[in-house]
C-alpha positions in Angstrom: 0.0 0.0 0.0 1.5 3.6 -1.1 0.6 6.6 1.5 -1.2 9.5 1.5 -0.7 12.3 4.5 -3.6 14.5 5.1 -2.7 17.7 6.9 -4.5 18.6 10.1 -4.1 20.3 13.5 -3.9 18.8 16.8 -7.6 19.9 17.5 -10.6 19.4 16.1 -13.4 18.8 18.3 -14.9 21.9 17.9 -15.2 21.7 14.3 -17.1 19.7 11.4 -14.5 17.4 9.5 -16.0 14.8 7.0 -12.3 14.1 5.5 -12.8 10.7 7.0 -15.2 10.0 4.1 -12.2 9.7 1.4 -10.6 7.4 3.2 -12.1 4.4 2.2 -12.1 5.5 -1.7 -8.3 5.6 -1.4 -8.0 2.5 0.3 -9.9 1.0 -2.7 -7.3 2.4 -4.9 -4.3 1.1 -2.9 -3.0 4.2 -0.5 -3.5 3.9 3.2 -3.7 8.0 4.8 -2.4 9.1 7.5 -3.6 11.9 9.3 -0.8 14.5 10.6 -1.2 17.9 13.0 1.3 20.2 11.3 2.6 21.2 14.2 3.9 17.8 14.0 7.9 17.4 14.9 10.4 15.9 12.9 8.4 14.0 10.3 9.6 12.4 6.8 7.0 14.0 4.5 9.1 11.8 1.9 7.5 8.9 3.2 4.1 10.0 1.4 3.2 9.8 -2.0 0.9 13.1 -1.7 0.6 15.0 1.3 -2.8 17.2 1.0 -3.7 20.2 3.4 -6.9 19.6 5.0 -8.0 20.8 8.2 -4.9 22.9 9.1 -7.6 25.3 11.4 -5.7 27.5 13.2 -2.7 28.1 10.7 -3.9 32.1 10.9 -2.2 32.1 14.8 0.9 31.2 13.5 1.1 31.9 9.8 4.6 32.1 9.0 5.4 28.8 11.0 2.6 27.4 9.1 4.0 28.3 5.7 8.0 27.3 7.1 6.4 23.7 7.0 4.8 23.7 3.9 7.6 24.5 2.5 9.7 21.7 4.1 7.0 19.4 2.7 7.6 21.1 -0.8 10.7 20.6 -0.7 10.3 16.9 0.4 10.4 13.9 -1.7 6.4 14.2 -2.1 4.0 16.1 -3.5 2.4 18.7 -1.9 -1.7 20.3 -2.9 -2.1 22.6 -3.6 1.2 24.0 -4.7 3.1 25.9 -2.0 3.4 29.2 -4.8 -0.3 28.8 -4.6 -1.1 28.8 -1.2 1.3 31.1 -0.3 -0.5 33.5 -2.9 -4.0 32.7 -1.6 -2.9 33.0 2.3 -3.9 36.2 2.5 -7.0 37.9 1.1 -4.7 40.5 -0.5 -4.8 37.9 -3.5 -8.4 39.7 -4.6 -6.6 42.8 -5.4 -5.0 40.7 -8.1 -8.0 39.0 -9.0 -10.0 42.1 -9.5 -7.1 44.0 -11.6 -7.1 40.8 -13.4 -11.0 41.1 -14.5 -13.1 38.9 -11.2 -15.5 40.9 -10.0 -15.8 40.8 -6.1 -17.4 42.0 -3.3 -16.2 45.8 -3.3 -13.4 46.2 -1.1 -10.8 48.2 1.0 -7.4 46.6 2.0 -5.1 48.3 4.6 -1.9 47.6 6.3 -3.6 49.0 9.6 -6.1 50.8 10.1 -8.0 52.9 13.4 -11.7 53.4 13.9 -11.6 56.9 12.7 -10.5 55.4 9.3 -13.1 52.9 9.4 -16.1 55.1 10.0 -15.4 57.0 6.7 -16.1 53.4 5.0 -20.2 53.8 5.9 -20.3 56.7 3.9 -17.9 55.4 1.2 -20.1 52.2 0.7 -23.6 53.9 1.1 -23.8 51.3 3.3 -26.0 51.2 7.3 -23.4 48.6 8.0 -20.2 47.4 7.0 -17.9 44.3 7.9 -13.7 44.4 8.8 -11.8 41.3 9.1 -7.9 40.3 8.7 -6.3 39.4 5.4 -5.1 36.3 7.2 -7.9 34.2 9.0 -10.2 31.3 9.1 -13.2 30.5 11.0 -14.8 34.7 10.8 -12.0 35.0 13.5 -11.6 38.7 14.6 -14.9 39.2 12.0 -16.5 42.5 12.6 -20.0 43.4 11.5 -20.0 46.8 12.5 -23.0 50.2 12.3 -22.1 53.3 13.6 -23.1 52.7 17.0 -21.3 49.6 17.5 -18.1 51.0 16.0 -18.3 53.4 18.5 -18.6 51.2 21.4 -16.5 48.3 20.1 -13.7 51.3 19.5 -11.2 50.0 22.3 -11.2 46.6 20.9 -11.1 47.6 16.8 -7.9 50.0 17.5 -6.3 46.9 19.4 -6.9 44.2 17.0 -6.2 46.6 13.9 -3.7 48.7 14.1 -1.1 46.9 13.0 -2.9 44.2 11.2 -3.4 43.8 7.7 -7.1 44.1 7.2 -9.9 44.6 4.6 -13.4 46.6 5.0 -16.8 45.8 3.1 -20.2 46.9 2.7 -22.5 44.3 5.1 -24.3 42.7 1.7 -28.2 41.7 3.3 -27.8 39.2 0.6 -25.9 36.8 3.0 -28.8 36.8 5.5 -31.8 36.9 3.0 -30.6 34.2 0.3 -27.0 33.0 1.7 -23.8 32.3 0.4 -22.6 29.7 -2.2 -19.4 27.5 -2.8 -18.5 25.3 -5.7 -16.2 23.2 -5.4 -14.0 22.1 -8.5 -11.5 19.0 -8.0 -8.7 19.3 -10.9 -10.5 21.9 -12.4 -13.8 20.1 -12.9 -17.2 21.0 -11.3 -17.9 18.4 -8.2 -20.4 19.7 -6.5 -22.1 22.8 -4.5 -23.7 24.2 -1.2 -25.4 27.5 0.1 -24.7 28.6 3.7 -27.4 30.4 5.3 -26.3 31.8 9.1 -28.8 31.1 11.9 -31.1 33.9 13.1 -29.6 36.9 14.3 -25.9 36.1 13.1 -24.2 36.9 9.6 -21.8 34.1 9.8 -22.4 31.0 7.6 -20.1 28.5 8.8 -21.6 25.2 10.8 -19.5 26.2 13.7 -21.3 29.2 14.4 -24.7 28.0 13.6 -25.0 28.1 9.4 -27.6 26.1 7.7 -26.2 23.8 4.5 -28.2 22.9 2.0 -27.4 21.6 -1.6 -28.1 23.2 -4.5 -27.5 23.4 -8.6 -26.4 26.4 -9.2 -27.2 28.0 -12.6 -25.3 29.7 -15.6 -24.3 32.7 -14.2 -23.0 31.1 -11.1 -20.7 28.6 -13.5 -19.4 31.1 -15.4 -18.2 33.4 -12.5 -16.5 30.4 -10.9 -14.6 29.4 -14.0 -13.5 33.0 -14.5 -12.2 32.8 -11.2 -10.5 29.2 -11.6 -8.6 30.8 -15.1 -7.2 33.4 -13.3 -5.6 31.5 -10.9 -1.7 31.9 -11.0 -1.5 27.7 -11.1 -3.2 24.9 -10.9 -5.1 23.6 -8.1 -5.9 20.2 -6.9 -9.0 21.8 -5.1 -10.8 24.9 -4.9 -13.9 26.0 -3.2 -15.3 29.2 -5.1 -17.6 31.2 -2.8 -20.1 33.8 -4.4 -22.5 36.0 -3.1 -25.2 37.9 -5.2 -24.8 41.8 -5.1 -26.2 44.4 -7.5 -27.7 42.6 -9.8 -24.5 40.3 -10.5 -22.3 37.1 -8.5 -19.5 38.7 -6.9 -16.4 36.8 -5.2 -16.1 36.8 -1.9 -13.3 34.5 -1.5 -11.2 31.4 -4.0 -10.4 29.1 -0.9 -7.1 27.2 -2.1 -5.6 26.0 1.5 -7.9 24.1 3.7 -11.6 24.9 2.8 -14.5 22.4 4.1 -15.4 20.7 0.9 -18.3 19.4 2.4 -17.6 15.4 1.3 -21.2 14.9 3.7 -23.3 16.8 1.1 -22.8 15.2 -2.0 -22.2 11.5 -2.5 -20.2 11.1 -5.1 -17.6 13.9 -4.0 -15.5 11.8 -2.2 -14.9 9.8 -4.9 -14.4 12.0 -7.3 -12.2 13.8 -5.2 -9.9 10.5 -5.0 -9.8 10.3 -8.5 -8.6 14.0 -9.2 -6.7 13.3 -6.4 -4.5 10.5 -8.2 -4.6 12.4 -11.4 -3.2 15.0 -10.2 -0.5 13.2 -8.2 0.6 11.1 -11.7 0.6 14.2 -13.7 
């Protein structure tokens, strides 16, 4: 049996990991996987046929250590998806600066290397917008995700100047859209369409993922929604292995919100045949 090395963290139990569900499909294909934190000490990536980033959760507390092993696993005897040159380009959210020079459209959006509350009040008037939403270029999970009015801004002020001012950050309009109809992801494996979800947020929150509450469901999406997502996918600066797409609908069009290329959810319990057709691209890919 050849091995395979999904990437992980040392905790998960707080989280919703359905990784398991491949297992068996590459079992059937001769690969045993084993499943490795990587915070992990002294380990032989070489002794892996593939080694694929999964469920590396809290990479954003540490992300230059993170990317230090990734690229001791590059450099390894093995292979490594997606591409370290990829992920490091889609580590941080600055990458949809180059994606909409490049032609994408997304959400409309302010990037900063720091910024203070005074700064970020000027962005309600900017975006014609009641409310807006500031988050870090690096992160995972909504952490340090702030949906902010006026009022709140004010009395979160303390807290915004600490987490911010120094941090590498972006600021949006709050688009209603993700409450009243949700978000979509499509997920492509080798380029090909697998599959798609919407993420609705529980009452009273603006957050989609399970963790916090979000409501899956699976849809088909239409036209439009392909052809946004493969626009994305050819602007891509290489090939992925996977990619999760995430769109949201915004005057009168699909705009990105975010090309997950490290360690999205790709949501193996929603669609059946995913998992196998994940193992598939998965070998393709590795006997390119």
């Amino acid at each position: 049996m050849q091995k395979i090395c999904f990437l992980s963290t040392d905790n998960l139990e707080d989280f919703y990991v359905w990784d398991d569900l491949l297992i068996p499909h590459f079992a059937a294909k001769g690969y045993t996987v084993d499943v490795i934190s990587w915070h992990a000490p002294d380990v032989d990536w070489s002794n892996y046929e593939l080694v694929i980033v999964r469920s590396t959760w809290d990479y954003q507390d540490d992300p230059k250590a993170f990317t230090a092993v990734l690229a001791r696993i590059e450099a390894s005897a093995t292979v490594l998806a997606n591409p370290y040159a990829l992920m490091q380009w889609n580590i941080s959210k600055w990458y949809l600066q180059d994606l909409a020079s490049d032609g994408v459209t997304i959400i409309p959006s302010r990037f900063y290397k720091g910024i203070n509350t005074e700064e970020i009040a000027l962005h309600f008037q900017e975006f014609a917008s009641a409310e807006i939403v500031i988050k870090p270029l690096i992160s995972a999970n909504s952490d340090n995700t702030f949906r902010l009015t006026p009022e709140s801004l004010v009395a979160q002020a303390d807290t915004l100047n600490t987490v911010f001012n120094e941090l590498d950050c972006m600021v949006q309009p709050f688009l209603k859209s993700i409450i009243t109809d949700g978000e979509y992801s499509l997920f492509y494996f080798n380029g090909q369409y697998s599959h798609a979800i919407k993420k609705v947020p529980k009452q009273g929150d603006f957050r989609v993922q399970e963790e916090h509450g979000g409501q899956l469901y699976t849809i088909t999406p239409d036209m439009e929604q392909m052809i946004a997502a493969k626009k994305v996918l050819a602007k891509l600066p290489e090939e992925a292995l996977y990619a999760r797409v995430d769109l949201v609908f915004n005057e009168q069009q699909w705009q990105l919100m975010e090309v997950e290329l490290i360690e999205p959810s790709l949501y193996f319990n929603m669609d059946k045949h995913s998992p196998a057709k994940f193992v598939a691209a998965s070998l393709d890919y590795l006997n390119k």
